[in-house]
N, C-alpha and C positions, 0 to 999 in steps of 0.2 A: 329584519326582526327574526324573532328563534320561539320556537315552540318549543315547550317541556324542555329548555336545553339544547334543543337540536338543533341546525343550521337551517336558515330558509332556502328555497329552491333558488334565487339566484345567488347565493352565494356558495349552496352545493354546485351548483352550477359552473361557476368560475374556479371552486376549487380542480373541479371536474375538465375543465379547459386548461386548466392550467399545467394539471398531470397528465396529460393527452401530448401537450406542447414540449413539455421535458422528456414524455420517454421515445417520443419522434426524432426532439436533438438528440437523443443519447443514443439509436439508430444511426443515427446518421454519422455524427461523432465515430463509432465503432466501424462503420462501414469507410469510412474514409482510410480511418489507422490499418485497416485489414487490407484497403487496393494499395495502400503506399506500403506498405510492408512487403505485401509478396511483391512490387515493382520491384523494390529496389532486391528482393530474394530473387527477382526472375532476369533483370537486366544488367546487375551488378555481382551480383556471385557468382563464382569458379561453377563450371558443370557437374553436376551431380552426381551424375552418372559414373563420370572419370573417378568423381572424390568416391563413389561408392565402388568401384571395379577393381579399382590400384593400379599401380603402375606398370605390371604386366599385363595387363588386362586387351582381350582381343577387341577391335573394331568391331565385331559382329555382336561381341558379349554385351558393349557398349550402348549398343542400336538397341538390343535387346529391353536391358535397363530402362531407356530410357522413355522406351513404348510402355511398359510395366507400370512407370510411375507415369503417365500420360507428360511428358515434357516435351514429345516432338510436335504436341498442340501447339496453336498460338497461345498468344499471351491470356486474349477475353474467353476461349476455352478455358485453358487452366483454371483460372482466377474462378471462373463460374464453376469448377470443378471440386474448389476448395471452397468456397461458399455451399457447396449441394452437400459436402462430407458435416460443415459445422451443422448444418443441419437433418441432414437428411442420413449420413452415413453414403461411403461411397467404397466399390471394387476400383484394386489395384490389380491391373492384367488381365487377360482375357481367358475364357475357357476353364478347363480345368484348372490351370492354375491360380486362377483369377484367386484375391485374397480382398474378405471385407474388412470395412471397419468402419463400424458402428459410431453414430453421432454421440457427441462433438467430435468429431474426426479431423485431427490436427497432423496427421501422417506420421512417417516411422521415421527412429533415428536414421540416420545415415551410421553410428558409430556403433550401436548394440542394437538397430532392429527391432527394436522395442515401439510398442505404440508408444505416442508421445503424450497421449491425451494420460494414460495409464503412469508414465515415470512424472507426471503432474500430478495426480492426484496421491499418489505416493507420501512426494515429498510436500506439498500444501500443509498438511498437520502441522509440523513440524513449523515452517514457516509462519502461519498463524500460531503459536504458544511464543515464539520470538517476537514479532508486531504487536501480539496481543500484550505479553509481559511489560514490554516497552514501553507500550504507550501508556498503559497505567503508571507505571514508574515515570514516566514523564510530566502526567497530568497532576499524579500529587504532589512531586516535586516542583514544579513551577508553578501551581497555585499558591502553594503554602508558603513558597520561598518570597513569591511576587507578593504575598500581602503582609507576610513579618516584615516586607522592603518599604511597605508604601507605609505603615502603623510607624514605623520607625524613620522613617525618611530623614537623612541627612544626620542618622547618627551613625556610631558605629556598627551596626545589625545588617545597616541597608548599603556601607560602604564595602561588610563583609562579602555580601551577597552578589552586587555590582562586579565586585572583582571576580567573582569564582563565574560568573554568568559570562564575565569576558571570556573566562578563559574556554570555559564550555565551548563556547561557539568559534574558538581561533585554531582550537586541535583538532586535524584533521583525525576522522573513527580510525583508521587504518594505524595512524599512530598509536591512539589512543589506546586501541586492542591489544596491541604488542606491549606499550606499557606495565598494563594492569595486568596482561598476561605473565610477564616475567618476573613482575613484585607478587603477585599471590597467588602464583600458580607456581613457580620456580624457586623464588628465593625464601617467603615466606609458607610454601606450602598450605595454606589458609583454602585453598579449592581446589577441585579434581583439575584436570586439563575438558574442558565440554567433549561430552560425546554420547551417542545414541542409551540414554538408560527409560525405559517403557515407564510412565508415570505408575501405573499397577504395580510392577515389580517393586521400584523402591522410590515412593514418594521424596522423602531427603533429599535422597542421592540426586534425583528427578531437579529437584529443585537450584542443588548446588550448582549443577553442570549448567543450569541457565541463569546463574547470577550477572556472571561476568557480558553476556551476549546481550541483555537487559539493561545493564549499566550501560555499555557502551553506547548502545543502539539509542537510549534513552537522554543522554546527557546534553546532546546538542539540542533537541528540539527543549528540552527543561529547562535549558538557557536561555532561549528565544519564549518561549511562554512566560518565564519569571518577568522576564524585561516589561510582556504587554500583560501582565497584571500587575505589576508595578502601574504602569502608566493608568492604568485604564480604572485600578481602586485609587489614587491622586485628584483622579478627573471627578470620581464620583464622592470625595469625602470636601467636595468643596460645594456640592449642591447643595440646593435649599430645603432638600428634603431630609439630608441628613445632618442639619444643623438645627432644624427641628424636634428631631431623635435626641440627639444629645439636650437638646433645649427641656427636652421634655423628663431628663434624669437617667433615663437607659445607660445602663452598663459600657464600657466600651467594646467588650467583644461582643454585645448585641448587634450594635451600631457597627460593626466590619462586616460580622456576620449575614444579619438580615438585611441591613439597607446598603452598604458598599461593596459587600462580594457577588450580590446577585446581580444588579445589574450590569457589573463588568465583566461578568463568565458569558452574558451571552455573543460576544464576538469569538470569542476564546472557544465555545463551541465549535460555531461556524469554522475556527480554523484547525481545530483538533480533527474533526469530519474528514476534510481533505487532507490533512498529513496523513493519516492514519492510513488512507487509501494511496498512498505516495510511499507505501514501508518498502514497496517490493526491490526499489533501489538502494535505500540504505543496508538493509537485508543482506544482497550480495555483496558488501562489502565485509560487515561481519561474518555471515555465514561463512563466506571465504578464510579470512583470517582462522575463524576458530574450529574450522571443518565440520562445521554441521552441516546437515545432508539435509538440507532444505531446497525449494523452489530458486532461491539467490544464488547458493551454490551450483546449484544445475545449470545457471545460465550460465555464470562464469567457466565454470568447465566446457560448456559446450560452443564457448565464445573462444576460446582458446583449439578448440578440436573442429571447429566450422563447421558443426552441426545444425544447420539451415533450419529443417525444422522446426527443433524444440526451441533455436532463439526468435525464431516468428512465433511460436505456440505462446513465450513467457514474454513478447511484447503485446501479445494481443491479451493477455493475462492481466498485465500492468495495467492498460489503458483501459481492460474494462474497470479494475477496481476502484480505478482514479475519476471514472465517468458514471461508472456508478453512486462513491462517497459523492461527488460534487452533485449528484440529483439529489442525493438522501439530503442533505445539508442542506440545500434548497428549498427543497418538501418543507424542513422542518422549521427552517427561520423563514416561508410562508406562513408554518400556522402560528408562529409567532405571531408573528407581525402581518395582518391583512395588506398592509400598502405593499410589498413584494409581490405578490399574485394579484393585487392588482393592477399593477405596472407590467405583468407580463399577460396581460390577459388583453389592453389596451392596444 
């Protein structure tokens, strides 16, 4: 029962066990992806030290290094070394020269010496106006395309839609970017080439240089959403509830509107949640393509220059977004739906 509206004590209760329960797994989740990352950064990557000294570099100079960054530790040293930095802030070297760095402390490049934690938060802006762009551009795309698909089913509207949704999802982004790059950015000259303009300075400009990085990024999941809203407004314009609606005289864009689009956005949430926290992968492939100086791009560069750190800093980056969206998502189709947290509370 609810008072004035408000939840009774065991069902605050269970909501309360239940978010207790998710940001445990999501602890735990994180802490696993952190000991398997620096494993495979500690048992399987080239020496550090070497990669930081070069190739004339003295054996002594070597030793040195590698006392500085603590790697003549063992393994459950380190690891607990870099656990005490994400939280705590941790010195590199001893004595005077000793060098802090302040929590979240993800370590220095090997290639510019730069904190890592610092060339992250850099480029993240940047990164989010890309995902963020996107995935709008995704969601109204494939909502609107999936329900002029399913209103029209099996005419021409929904065979047009069908086809362009295949093809969405059969070109690879990499292609896809080069494409569009070379038709409206080369031949038709229709947009700039993207590149660093400050939304302040010039809105437009701002806007232009992120059409193409939107479109791309956006187009495969728009095709995968049109498909499950298609399906999912089908399923629900055969119910009894909306043959009542129309029994009852209702408009027909009432009747998609209020009774068959809502019900079938609520999965479409649930999986827009986790793509959206899944951008950080698509990301580096556009970023890459069209040189924006994003968080995607940083990896691929530094994927190529075997800069250790910062691709441990931008997988533990990914995995929290992705384990984070996947609790939000949770949370939220719990208060949806009570039987979910009840099932997890059981």
């Amino acid at each position: 029962m609810t008072v004035s509206g408000r939840p009774s004590i065991p069902e605050a209760a269970d909501m309360t066990r239940y978010l207790v329960n998710r940001v445990l797994g999501m602890l735990l989740v994180l802490f696993l992806v952190a000991l398997f990352t620096y494993m495979v950064f500690f048992l399987l990557s080239p020496d550090p030290a070497v990669q930081i000294c070069g190739k004339t570099c003295t054996p002594e100079r070597i030793d040195q290094i590698r006392a500085n960054l603590g790697l003549d530790d063992p393994f459950p040293v380190q690891f607990l070394h870099f656990l005490e930095g994400l939280f705590l802030g941790r010195d590199y070297g001893t004595g005077a020269s000793a060098v802090h760095c302040s929590a979240p402390c993800l370590g220095y490049s090997f290639q510019s010496a730069q904190v890592v934690t610092d060339m992250i938060v850099q480029r993240l802006p940047v990164t989010a106006v890309v995902a963020i762009g996107a995935a709008v551009l995704w969601l109204l795309a494939g909502v609107i395309g999936g329900l002029l698909s399913a209103v029209r089913e099996g005419r021409f509207t929904d065979r047009f839609i069908t086809a362009l949704t295949l093809g969405g999802m059969s070109v690879p982004n990499y292609v896809l970017a080069l494409a569009l790059q070379y038709v409206f950015v080369v031949q038709l000259q229709w947009l700039p080439f993207p590149q660093a303009v400050p939304f302040a300075d010039d809105p437009g400009q701002w806007f232009l240089n992120f059409i193409l990085p939107w479109t791309v990024l956006a187009i495969g999941y728009a095709s995968s959403y049109t498909r499950l809203t298609r399906a999912n407004v089908i399923d629900t314009l055969s119910e009894n509830f909306v043959r009542t609606a129309r029994a009852k005289g209702l408009r027909p864009h009432l009747v998609w509107r209020r009774h068959a689009l809502r019900p079938a956005l609520t999965p479409i949430v649930t999986i827009a949640g986790m793509d959206f926290a899944g951008l950080l992968g698509g990301a580096l492939i556009t970023e890459t393509v069209f040189g924006i100086n994003g968080v995607g791009k940083l990896a691929a560069d530094s994927i190529t220059k075997n800069d250790q750190p910062v691709i441990m800093a931008v997988t533990l980056l990914a995995a929290f977004f992705v384990v984070v969206g996947n609790m939000v998502v949770d949370l939220l189709y719990s208060a949806i739906d009570p039987r979910v947290r009840a099932g997890a509370t059981t």
